[in-house]
C-alpha positions as CSV (number, residue, x, y, z in Angstrom):
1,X,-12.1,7.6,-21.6
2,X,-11.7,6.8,-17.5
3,X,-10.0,3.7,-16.5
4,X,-8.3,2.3,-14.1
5,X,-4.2,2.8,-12.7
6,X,-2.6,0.3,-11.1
7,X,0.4,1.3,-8.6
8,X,3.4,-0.7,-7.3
9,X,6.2,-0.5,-5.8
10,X,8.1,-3.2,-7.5
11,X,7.7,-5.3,-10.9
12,X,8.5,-8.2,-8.9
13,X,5.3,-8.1,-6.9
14,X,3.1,-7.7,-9.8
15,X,4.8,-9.7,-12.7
16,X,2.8,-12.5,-13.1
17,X,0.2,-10.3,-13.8
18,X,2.1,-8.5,-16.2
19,X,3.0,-12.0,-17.9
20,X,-0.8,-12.8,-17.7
21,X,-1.6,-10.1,-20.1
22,X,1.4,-10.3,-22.2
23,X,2.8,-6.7,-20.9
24,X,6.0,-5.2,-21.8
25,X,8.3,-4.4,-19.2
26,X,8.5,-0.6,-17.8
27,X,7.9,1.7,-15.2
28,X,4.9,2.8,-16.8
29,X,2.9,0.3,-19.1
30,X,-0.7,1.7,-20.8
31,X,-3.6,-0.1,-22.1
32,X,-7.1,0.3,-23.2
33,X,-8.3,-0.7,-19.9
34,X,-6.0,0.2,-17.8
35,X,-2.7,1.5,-16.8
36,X,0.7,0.1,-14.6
37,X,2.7,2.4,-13.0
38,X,5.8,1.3,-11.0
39,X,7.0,3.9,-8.9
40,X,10.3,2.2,-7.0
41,X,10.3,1.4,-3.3
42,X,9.2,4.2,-0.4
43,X,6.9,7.3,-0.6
44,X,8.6,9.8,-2.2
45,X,9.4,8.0,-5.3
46,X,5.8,7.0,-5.4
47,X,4.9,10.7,-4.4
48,X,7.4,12.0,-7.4
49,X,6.0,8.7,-9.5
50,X,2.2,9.4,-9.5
51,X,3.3,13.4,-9.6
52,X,4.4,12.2,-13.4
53,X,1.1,10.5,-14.1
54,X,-1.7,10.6,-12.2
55,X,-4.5,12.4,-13.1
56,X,-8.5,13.0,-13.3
57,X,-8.4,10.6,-16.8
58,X,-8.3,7.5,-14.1
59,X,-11.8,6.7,-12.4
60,X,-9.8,4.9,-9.9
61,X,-5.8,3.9,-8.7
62,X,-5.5,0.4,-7.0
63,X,-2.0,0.2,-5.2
64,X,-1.3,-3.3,-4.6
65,X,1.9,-5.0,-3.3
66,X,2.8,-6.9,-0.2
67,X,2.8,-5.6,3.7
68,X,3.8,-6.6,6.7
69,X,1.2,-7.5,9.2
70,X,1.2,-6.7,13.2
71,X,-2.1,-8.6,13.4
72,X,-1.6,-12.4,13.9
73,X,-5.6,-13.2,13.6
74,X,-4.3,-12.0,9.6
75,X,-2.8,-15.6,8.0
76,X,0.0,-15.1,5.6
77,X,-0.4,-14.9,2.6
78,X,-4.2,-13.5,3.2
79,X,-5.3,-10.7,1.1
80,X,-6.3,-7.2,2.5
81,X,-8.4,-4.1,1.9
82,X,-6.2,-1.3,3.4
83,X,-9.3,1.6,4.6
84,X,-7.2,3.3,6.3
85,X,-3.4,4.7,6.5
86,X,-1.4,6.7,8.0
87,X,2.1,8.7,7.7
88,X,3.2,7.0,11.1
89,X,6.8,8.7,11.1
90,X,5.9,12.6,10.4
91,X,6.0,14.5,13.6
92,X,8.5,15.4,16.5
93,X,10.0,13.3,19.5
94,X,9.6,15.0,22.7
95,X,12.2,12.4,24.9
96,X,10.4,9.1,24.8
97,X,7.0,10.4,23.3
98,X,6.2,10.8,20.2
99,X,3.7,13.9,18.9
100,X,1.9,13.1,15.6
101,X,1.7,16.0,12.8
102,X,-2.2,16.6,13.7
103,X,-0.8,17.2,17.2
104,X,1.7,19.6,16.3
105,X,-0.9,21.3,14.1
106,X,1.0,21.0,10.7
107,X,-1.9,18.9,8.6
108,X,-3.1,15.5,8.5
109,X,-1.1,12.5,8.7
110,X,-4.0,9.7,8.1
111,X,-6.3,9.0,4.8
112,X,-8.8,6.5,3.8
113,X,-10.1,4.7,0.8
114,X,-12.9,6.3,-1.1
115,X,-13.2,3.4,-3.3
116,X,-15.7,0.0,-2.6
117,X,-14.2,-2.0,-5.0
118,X,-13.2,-4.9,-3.5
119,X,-15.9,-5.8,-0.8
120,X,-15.1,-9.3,-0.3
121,X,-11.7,-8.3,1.3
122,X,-11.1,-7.4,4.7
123,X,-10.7,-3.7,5.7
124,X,-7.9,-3.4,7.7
125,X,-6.1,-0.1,9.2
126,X,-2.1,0.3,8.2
127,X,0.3,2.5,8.8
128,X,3.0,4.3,6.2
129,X,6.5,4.5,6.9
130,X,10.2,4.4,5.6
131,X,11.7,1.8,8.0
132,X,9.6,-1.1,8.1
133,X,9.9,-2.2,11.9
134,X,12.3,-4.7,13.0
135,X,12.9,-3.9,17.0
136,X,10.8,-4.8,19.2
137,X,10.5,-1.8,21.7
138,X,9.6,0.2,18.7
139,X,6.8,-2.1,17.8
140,X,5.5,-1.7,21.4
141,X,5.4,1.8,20.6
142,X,4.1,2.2,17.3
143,X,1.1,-0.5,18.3
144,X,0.1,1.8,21.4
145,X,0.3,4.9,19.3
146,X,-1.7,3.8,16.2
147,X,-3.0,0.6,16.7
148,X,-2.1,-0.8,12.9
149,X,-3.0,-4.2,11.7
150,X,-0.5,-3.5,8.1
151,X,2.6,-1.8,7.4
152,X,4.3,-0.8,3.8
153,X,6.2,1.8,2.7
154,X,3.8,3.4,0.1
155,X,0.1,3.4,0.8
156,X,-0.6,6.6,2.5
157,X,1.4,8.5,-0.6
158,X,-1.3,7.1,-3.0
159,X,-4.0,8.1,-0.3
160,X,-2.8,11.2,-0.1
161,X,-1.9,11.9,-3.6
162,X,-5.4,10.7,-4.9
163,X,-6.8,13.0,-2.1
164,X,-5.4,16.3,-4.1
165,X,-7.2,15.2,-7.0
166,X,-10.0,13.6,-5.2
167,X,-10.2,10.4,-7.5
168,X,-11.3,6.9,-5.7
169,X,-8.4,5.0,-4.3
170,X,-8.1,1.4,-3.0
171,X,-5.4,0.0,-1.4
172,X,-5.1,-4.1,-1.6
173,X,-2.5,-5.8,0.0
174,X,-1.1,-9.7,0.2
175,X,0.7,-10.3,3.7
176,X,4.1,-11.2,3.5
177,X,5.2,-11.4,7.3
178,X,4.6,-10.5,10.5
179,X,5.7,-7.4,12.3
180,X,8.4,-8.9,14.6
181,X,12.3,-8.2,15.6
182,X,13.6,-9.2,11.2
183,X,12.9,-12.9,11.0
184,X,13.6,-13.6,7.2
185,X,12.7,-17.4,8.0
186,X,9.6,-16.8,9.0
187,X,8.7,-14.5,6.1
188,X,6.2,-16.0,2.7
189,X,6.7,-13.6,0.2
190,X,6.5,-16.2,-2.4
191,X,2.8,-17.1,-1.3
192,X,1.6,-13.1,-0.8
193,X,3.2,-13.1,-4.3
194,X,1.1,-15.7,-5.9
195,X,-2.1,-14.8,-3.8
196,X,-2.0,-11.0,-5.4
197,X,-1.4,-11.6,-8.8
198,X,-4.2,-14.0,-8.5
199,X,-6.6,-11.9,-7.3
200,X,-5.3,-8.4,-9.9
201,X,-5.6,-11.0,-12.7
202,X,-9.1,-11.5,-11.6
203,X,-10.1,-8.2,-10.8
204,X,-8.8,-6.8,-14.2
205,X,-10.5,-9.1,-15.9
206,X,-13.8,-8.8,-14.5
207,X,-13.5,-4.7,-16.0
């Protein structure tokens, strides 16, 4: 039977959810409908998580967690369709320029959603890295070079993994902050939180 995995980072981002529907606690939780998987934080352990589990029995993965956003027209809290994502830190420094893995010719560094799942939400383009951005020159640069509106640490891995197999994807995100020199204050995890295990319960429900 095809269903449905759900990907995240953290049990902390999805455990209302999990609470909604009475699920036990573990890294990877299965169902009738559909399956959790929590892969830890970055993307290589969701690289080496969906590596363990992922295959053509799912009809589609949702990754959903929280992101930061360099887009202030995006409120916090507001929930986002991620279309398009890319590997922002693969390729070489050549003094102050950077040269992407396309340009270098060694593969493709950006993937897309092949899922319409949740048309309602806004489609937004983010980027994939390991260290979420925190200094401002760098945030000059990484807006001229890629022109992102999200950020996280995991969404191009799914991409890319569910590319390989070639099985839907869809990427929804709640945003947490905005992409500025590290301004815990100004931060509302809580409310991204809340707004995205609204929504999963929802969407779960309605499969």
């Amino acid at each position: 039977m095809m269903k449905l995995l759900i990907v995240a980072a953290t049990e902390a981002e999805i455990a209302q959810a999990l609470t909604h529907f009475s699920l036990r606690r573990a890294s990877f939780i299965e169902t009738e409908k559909f399956d959790v998987l929590i892969t830890g934080v970055g993307m290589v352990a969701t690289a080496f998580a969906l590596g363990q589990k992922l295959s053509n029995k799912y009809n589609l993965v949702l990754n959903v967690g929280i992101a930061g956003s360099f887009d202030r027209e995006i409120e916090l809290g507001a929930l986002v369709n991620i279309s398009q994502d890319v590997f922002a830190e693969l390729g070489a420094e050549a003094g102050e320029n950077f040269i992407t893995l396309p340009q270098l010719g060694f593969g493709e560094n950006e993937f897309s959603s092949s899922a319409n799942a949740a048309p309602t939400l806004k489609k937004v383009k983010g980027i994939t890295v390991n260290k979420v951005h925190g200094n401002a020159q760098s945030i000059t640069k990484t807006i001229a070079l890629y022109r992102p509106q999200t950020e996280s640490m995991e969404g191009a891995a799914v991409f890319y993994a569910c590319t390989k197999l070639n099985i839907p994807a869809l990427q929804v995100r709640s945003i947490s902050n905005y992409v500025e020199p590290r301004n815990r204050e100004g931060w509302q995890i809580g409310l991204a939180v809340q707004n995205l295990n609204e929504w999963l319960i929802s969407f779960i429900e309605k499969l």
